[in-house]
N, C-alpha and C positions, 0 to 999 in steps of 0.2 A: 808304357807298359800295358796299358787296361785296353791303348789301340793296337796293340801286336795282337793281344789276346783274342779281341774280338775279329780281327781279319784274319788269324788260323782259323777260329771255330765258323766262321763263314765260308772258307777254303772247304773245311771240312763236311760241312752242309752241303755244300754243290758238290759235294766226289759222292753224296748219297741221293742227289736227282736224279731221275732218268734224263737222259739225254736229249731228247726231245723236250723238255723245259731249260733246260739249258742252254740251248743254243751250239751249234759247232756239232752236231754227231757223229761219230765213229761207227756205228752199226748205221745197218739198214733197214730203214723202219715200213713197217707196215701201212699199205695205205692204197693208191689208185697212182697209177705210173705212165705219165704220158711221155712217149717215147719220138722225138722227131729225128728225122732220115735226113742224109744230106741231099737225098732228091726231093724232099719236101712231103714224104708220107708221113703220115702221123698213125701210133697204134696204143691203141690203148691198153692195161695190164691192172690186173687186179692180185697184190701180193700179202699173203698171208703167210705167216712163218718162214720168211726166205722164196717160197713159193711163186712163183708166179702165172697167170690164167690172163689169157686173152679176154677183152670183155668190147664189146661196140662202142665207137667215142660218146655214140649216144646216150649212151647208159654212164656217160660218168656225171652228169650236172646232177644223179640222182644219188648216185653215189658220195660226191664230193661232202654232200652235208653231213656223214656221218663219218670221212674218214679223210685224213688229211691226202690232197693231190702235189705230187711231186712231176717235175718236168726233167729226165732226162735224155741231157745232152751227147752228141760229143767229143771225142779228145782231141779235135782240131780248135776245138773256140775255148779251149782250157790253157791259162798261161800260167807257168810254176815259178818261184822265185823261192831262195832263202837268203834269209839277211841275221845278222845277228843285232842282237838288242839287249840292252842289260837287264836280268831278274826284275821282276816287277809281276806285283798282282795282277788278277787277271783283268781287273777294270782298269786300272792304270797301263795293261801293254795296249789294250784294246784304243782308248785316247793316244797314246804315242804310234800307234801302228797307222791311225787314220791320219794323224799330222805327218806322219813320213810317207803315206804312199804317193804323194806327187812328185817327192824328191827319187824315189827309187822306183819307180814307176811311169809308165809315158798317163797314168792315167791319175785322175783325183777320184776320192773315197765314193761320190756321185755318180761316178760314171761304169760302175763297177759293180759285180755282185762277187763278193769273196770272202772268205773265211782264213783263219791262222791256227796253227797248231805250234806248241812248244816242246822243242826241247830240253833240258840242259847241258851244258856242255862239259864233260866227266874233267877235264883239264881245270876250269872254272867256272866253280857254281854261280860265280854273280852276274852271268852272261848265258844267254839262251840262243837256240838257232831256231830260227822261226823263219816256215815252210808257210808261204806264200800261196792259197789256190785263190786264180782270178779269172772271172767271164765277165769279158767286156758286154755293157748292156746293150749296146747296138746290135751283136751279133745273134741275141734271140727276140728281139725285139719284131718284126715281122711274125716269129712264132707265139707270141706272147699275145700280140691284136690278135690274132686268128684264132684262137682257143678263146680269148674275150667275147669275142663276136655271137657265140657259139655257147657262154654262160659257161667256161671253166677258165678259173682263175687259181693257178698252179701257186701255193706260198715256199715252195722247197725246192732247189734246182740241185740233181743227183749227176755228179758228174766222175770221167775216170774210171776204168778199169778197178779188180779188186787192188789195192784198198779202197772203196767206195767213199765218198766225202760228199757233206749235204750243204751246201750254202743256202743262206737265206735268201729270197726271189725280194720281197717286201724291204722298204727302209726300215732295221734292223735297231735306228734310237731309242726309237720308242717301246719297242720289244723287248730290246734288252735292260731300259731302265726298267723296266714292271718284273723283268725275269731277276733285276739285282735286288731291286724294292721285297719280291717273293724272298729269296734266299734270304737278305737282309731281316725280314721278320721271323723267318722261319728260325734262323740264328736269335736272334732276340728272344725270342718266344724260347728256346730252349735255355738261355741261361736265365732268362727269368724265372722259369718252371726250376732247374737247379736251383734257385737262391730261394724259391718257395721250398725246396722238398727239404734242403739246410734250415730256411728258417723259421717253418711251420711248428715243426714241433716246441723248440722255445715259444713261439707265442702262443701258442693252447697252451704251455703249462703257465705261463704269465699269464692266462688271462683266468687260468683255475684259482692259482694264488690271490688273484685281485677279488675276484667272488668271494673264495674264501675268508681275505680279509671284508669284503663288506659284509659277510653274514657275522664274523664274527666284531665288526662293528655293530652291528641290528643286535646284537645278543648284550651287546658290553652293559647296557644299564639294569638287565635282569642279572646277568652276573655279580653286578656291585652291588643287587638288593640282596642278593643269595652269602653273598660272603658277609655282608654286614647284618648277615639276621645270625650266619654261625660265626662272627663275631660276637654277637651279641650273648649266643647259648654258649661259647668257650665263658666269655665273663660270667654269666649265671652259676657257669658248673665251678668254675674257679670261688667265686663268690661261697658256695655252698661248700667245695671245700674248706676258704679260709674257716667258717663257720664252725665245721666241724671239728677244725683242728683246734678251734677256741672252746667248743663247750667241751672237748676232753682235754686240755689245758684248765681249764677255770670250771665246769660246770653248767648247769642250765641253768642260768640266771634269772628267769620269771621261773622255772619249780621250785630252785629254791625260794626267794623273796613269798613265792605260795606256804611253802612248808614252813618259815618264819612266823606268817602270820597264823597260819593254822596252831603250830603248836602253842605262841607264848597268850598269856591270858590276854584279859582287858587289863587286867590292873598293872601291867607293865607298857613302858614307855620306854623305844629305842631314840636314843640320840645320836648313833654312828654305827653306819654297817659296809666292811670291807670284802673283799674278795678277792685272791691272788693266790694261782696256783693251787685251785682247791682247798685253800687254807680260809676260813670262815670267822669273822673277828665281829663281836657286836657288844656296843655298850651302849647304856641306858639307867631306869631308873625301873625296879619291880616292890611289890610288896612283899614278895618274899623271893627274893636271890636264890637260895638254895632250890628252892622247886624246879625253877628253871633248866636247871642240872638236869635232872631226874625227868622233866618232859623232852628235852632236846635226845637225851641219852635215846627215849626211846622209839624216836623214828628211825626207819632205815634209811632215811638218808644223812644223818649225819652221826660218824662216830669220834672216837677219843677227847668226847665233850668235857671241858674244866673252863676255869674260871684262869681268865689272863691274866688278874692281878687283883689284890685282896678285896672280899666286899666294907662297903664303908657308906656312914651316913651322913647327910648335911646339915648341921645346926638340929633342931629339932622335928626334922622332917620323919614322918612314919614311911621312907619310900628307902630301898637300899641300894646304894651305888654300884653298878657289878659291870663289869669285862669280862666276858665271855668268848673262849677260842673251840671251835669245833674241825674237823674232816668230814669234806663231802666224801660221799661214796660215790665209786664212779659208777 
């Protein structure tokens, strides 16, 4: 699957080369055009835009360096052939087309300068007709030293009437694996660039997340001192509530035990003092029980002051036994 894929989208890539990198041309390119006669003239041409201008053979070795020299021939030393051959990429007819021309040819793929073009065939696609152009190298080979001799060294041979066809002059191997090596990267290079432009943005935001989480790892032990200090003031504030809710439950319990000893004399002596629900219970031993009444009565903070159970005395003691119930005021 992942190799179908990748030889369309290189299929695809070479239908967007110019032609001149790709090898095999269909137009006709721009360049310096040496032109040889069958009585053995040669003329030079200098072609811009389809154009072409006479120029001195002289003037092409200075030329040549900046603009590609094509040699054409011609339509006597051009031989046409079609043959059919089954679908196949274009690197695969290319190896199958070199291993059949000996068979279908009086010549081998060496001795030959030629090019192939495909058809398909509308009956059946899994078969092509493939048009054959071949110049044997013998027959320009005399024109080939003589333009050497002379410092132009033509790499393109334009042969045939319009449709014009460009074969390569040069062994074509090594050319064309650097022109499939280009295409091949140039294809790579674009689904790589696709699988960046897919999977760029996932990883900038994976890579925000990840920062993220290390800042908020660098933060986590101020955080835990932060929550455990407003743990700390929730318990105080709780604390201060339970507090409150006990000293109006019960009372202040150091004002009172204050306001006890404030009011009762010296001469009195507490042996039990309670506290429960604002209800105030105290017994002991005084010199005079009833007074105690009459000073508890008269602070504000304690009312409906009596005696809890009768006063009474022990043996011949001058002290009198008393139990005492009061209400705090809130």
């Amino acid at each position: 699957m992942l190799a179908d894929v990748c030889s369309w989208w290189v299929a695809r890539m070479r239908e967007l080369l110019p032609a001149s990198l790709i090898g095999g041309q269909d137009g006709v390119p721009d360049g310096v055009v040496i032109e040889t006669g069958q009585d053995g003239d040669v003329r030079a041409f200098v072609r811009r835009g389809g154009q072409e201008q006479t120029v001195p053979l002289g003037a092409v070795p200075r030329s040549a360096g900046r603009k590609p020299v094509l040699l054409r021939t011609g339509r006597s030393a051009v031989l046409e052939k079609t043959h059919v051959m089954p679908a196949a990429s274009r690197a695969d007819m290319e190896r199958m087309l070199r291993l059949e021309l000996p068979r279908i040819t009086p010549f081998d793929s060496d001795a030959i300068y030629w090019r192939w073009d495909a058809t398909p065939r509308p009956n059946d696609r899994a078969r092509s007709d493939i048009r054959l152009t071949i110049v044997p190298k013998i027959t320009l080979a005399d024109a080939l030293n003589g333009l050497e001799r002379i410092g132009i060294r033509p790499k393109l041979l334009e042969v045939g009437d319009p449709p014009v066809r460009i074969l390569p002059l040069q062994d074509d191997g090594a050319a064309t694996a650097r022109r499939d090596a280009i295409v091949r990267l140039l294809a790579y290079t674009s689904v790589v660039l696709g699988v960046v432009a897919v999977v760029l943005p996932f990883a900038v935001q994976a890579w925000d997340l990840h920062r993220t989480d290390a800042a908020m790892d660098a933060l986590r032990p101020q955080v835990s001192r932060v929550e455990a200090m407003r743990r700390a003031v929730d318990a105080s504030a709780a604390g201060h509530d339970i507090m409150a809710r006990e000293l109006a439950r019960n009372g202040d319990v150091p004002a009172i035990l204050a306001a006890v000893t404030r009011v009762l004399p010296d001469s009195t002596y507490l042996t039990d003092l309670s506290l429960r629900q604002r209800q105030l219970t105290i017994a002991g031993r005084s010199a005079s029980a009833p007074n105690l009444i009459t000073l508890l009565a008269a602070d504000p903070m304690f009312r409906d002051v009596a005696f809890a159970a009768p006063v009474t005395r022990i043996g011949g003691s001058p002290l009198d036994v008393f139990s005492i119930r009061a209400e705090i005021a809130p």
